[in-house]
N, C-alpha and C positions, 0 to 999 in steps of 0.2 A: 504494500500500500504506500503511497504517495505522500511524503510528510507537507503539511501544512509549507514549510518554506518552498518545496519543489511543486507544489501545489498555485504557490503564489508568482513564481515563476514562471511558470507554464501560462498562467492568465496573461501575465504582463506581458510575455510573447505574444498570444495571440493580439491582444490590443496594440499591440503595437506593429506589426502585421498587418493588422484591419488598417491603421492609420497610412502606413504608407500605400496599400491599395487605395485608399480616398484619394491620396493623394495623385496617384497615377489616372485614376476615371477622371479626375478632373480638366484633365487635360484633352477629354475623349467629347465631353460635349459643351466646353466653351471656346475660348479662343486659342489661336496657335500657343501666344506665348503667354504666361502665369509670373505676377512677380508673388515675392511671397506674403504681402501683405493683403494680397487678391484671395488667395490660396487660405491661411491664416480665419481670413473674415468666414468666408464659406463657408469652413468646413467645422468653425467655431475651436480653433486651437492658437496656441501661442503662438506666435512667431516666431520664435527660439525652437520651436517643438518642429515648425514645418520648414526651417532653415536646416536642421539638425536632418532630417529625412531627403532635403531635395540634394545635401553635399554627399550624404551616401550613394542617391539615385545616382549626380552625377560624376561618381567614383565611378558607377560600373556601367557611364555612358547611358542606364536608362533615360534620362535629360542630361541638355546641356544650357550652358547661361551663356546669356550675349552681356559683352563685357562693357557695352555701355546701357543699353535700357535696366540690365540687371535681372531680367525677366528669362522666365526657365520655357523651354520646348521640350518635346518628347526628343530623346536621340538616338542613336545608329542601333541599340540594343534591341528597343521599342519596335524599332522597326523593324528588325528580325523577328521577334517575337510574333508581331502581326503578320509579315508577311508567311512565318509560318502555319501560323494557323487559319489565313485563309488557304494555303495548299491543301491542307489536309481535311479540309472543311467538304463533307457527303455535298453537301445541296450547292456548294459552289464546285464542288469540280461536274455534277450533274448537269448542272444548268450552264455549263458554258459551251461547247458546240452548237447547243440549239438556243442558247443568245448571238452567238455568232450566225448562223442560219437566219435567226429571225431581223439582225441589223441588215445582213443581205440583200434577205426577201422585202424590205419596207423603205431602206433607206435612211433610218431614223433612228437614234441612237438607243439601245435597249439596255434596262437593267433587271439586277437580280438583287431582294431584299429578306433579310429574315424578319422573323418575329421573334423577338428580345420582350418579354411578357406586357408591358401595356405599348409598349410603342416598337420602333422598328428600327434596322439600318440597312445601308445599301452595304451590299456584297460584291457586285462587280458592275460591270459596265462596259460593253461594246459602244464604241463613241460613231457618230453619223459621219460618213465621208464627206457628207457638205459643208459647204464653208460658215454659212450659219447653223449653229446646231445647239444642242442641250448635252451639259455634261451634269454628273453628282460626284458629291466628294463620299467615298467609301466612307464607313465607319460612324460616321457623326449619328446620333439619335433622332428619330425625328415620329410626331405625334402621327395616331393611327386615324385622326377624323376627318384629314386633312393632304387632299390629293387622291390620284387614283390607285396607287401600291396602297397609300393604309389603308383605304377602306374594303382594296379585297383582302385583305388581311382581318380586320374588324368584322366584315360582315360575317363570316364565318367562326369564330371566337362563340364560347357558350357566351350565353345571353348576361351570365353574370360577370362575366368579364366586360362584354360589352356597355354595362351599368355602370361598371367600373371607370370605364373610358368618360362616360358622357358626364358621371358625378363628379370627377377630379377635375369638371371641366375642359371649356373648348378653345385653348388657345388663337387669337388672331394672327394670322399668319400676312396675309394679302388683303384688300377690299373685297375679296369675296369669296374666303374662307368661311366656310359652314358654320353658325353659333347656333343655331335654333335646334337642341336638343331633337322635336320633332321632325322639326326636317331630317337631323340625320339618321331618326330611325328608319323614314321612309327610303333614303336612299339606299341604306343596305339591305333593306328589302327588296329592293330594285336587282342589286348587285346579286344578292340569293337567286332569285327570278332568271337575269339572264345568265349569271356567269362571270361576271367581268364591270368592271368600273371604269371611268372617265373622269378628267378634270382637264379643267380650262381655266391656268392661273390662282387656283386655290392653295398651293401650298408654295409655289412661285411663281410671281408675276412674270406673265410672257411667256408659262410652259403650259402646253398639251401635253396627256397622254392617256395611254387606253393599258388596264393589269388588266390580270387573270390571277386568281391564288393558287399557290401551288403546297401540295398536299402529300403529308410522311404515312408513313405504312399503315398504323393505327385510325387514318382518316383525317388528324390534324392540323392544324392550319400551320404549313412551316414558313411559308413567306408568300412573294409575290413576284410576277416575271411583268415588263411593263414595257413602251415604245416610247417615246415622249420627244418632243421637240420642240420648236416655236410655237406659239398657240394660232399664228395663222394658218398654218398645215395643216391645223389639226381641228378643219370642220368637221359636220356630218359627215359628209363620203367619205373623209381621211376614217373616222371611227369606223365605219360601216366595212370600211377594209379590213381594216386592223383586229378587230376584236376575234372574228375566227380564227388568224393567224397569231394571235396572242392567247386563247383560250386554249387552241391544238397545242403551243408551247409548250402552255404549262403543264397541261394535262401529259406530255412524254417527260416533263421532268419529273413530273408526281409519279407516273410507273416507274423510272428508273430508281425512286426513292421506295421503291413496295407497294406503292397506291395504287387499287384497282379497281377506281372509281371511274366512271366514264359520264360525260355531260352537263348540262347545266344540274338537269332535275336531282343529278346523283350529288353533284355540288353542294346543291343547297342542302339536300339531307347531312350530307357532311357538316353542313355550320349546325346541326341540332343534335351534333352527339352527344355525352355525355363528357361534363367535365377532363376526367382522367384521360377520357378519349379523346379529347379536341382539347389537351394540352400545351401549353408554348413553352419553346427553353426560357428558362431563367437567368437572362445574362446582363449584367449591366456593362452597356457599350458607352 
């Protein structure tokens, strides 16, 4: 048995553990660089505490400081680290041929996004050969109410989750980012219906695009495969293209993940499984 001092020990590790991972998320969904007075307020620690943590990280190169603003970045360690684990990552080495296929077949630059428990990130990204186009930055967080990857992502989610989403609130993003709770119940009932979702500048101003959700062996919601580009490309007829060649997408990324669901109707039964069933990783990105 564990004497009370090794006991005591073993806490202080973990808490201090936990601290330097805060420390590291933080840099995952605000800005590039963090001074430590930034870092400090946040996360509600000393300054001494998150100076003491950022001269370790950048001992081992996880950040690096710029030696005039003073402010910390992620560095070369960080980067390996992600860049490993997006290699190894099922649903991004799945979905990339047929992101590649589908930037081909449309012209327009495609991504791949998971579901990280109430909200999402992008995974990868085929970028459009044309000279105007739509890119995403990998990694960064972003709400599931808002644009058309969340909410084929949302629409499918148990219902209690999706309560979850609407109760924490609806972020504004653009002028015409969704706030009316019932409106956005209606649209993912939309999204259940046909299969696939739309946005025109909702989650950034100036983009289109058209998801599909794509779906793990169990049935649930693991991310979203999407088209997007200028929002002028992206009228009716552009949707009316896209959506079958974005719905077929997903659905051979979903079989290659074990999913052997087929169609919208099958889709929609997917968003009403059961908790356990229609569960999302728990990651904070």
């Amino acid at each position: 048995m564990a004497s009370g001092t090794e006991q005591a020990a073993v806490a202080s590790g973990t808490e201090a553990a936990a601290r330097v991972a805060d420390v590291l998320l933080m840099f995952t969904d605000g800005p590039a660089s963090l001074g430590v007075t930034e870092i400090a307020r946040q996360l509600g620690l000393s300054k001494a505490v998150v100076h003491r943590i950022l001269q370790s990280l950048a001992a081992r190169s996880f950040v690096t400081a710029d030696p005039v603003t003073r402010e910390y970045r992620l560095g070369p360690a960080a980067v390996a680290l992600g860049t490993r684990v997006l290699r190894d990552l099922d649903l991004r080495r799945a979905a990339r041929p047929v992101l590649r296929q589908l930037r081909d077949a449309t012209g327009e630059t495609t991504t791949l996004s998971e579901a990280t428990n109430l909200s999402r990130v992008y995974l990868d990204q085929f970028e459009s050969p044309q000279e105007i186009k739509m890119t995403v930055e990998l990694g960064r967080r972003h709400p599931l109410h808002a644009g058309a990857s969340g909410r084929a992502i949302l629409a499918f989610l148990p219902p209690d989750m999706i309560e979850q989403v609407i109760g924490s609130g609806l972020p504004t993003l653009t002028s015409v980012t969704i706030q009316s709770a019932a409106r956005l119940r209606r649209e993912l009932a939309l999204v259940r219906e046909r299969g696939y979702a739309t946005s025109r500048g909702e989650r950034q101003q100036g983009a289109g695009s058209v998801a599909a959700p794509v779906f793990g062996m169990e049935g649930e919601v693991a991310g979203a495969i999407s088209v997007c580009g200028p929002v002028s490309r992206f009228d009716a007829a552009a949707v009316e293209r896209y959506a079958p060649l974005v719905t077929a997408a997903a659905r051979e990324v979903s079989r290659a993940l074990g999913w052997a669901g087929d169609g919208p109707a099958v889709l929609a039964a997917a968003g009403t499984r059961s908790s356990r069933a229609s569960r999302v990783p728990d990651a904070r990105h």
